[in-house]
C-alpha positions in Angstrom: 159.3 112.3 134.9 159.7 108.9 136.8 158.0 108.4 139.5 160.5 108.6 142.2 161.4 112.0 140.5 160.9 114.6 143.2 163.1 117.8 142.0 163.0 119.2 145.8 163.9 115.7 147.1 167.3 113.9 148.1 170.2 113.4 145.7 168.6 109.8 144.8 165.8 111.2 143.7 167.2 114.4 141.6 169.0 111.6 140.1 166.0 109.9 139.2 165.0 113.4 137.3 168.1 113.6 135.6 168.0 110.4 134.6 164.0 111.1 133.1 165.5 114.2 131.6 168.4 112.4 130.0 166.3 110.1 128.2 163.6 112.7 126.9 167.0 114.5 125.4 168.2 111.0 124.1 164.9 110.5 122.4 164.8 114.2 120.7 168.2 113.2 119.7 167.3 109.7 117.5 164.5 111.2 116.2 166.4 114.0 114.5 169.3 112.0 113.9 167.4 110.0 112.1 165.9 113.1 109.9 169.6 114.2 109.3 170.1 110.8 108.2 166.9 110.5 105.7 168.1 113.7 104.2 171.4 112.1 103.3 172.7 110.3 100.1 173.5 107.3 100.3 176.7 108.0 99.6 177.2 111.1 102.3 175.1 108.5 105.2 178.4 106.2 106.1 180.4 109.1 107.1 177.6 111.1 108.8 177.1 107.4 110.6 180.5 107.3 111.6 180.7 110.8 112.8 177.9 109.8 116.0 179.5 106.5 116.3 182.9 109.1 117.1 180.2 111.3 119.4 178.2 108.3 121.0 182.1 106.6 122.2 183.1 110.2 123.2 180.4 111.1 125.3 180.5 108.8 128.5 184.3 109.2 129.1 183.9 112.8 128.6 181.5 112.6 131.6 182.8 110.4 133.4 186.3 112.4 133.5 184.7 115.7 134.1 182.4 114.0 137.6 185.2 112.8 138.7 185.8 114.7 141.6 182.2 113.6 143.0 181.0 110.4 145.1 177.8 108.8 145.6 174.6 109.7 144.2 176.1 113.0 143.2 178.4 111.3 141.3 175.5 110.2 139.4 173.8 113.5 138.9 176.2 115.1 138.1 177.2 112.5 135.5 173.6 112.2 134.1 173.6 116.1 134.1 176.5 116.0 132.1 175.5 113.5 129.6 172.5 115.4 129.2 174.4 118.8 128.7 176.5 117.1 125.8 173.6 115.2 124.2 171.4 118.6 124.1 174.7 120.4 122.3 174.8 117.5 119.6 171.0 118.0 119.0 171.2 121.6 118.6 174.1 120.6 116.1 172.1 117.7 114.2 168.8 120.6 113.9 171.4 123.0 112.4 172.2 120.9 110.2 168.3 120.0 108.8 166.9 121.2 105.8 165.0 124.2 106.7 161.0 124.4 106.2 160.5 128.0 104.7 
């Protein structure tokens, strides 16, 4: 976690945690995105492409709508917490989706 990351400290700092936890997610994400991808054809990879491309522009607005009704730094951790929700459900997708290793 970042160092101002203190999980029993102010909103600030939970937001400082989320935002450490959002990009551990983000990073499991393009690493198995980019699996899914190598596992493609060439000629399945464009549409698989565009699907995230229709995920990635999805994602903030969905947050952002559904935070609305916060303020301040809970705003943002709820936000973050959000984005991290919705990036762990399209990496539980993307593994799914991976060859499996019997």
């Amino acid at each position: 976690p970042p160092a101002d990351c203190d999980r029993q400290g102010s909103e600030a700092q939970l937001a400082a945690c989320a935002a450490g936890d959002l990009a551990l997610a983000e990073a499991r994400l393009a690493d198995i995105y980019g699996r899914r991808l190598a596992a493609l054809s060439a000629a399945q990879r464009p549409a698989f492409e565009h699907q995230q491309q229709l995920w990635q522009s999805d994602r903030a607005p969905r947050c952002a709508d559904a935070t609305r009704g916060f303020q301040g730094a809970m705003q943002q951790l709820q936000y973050l917490s959000c984005l991290k929700s919705v990036t762990l459900l399209r990496l539980d997708d993307l593994q799914r989706q991976l060859p499996r290793r019997d």
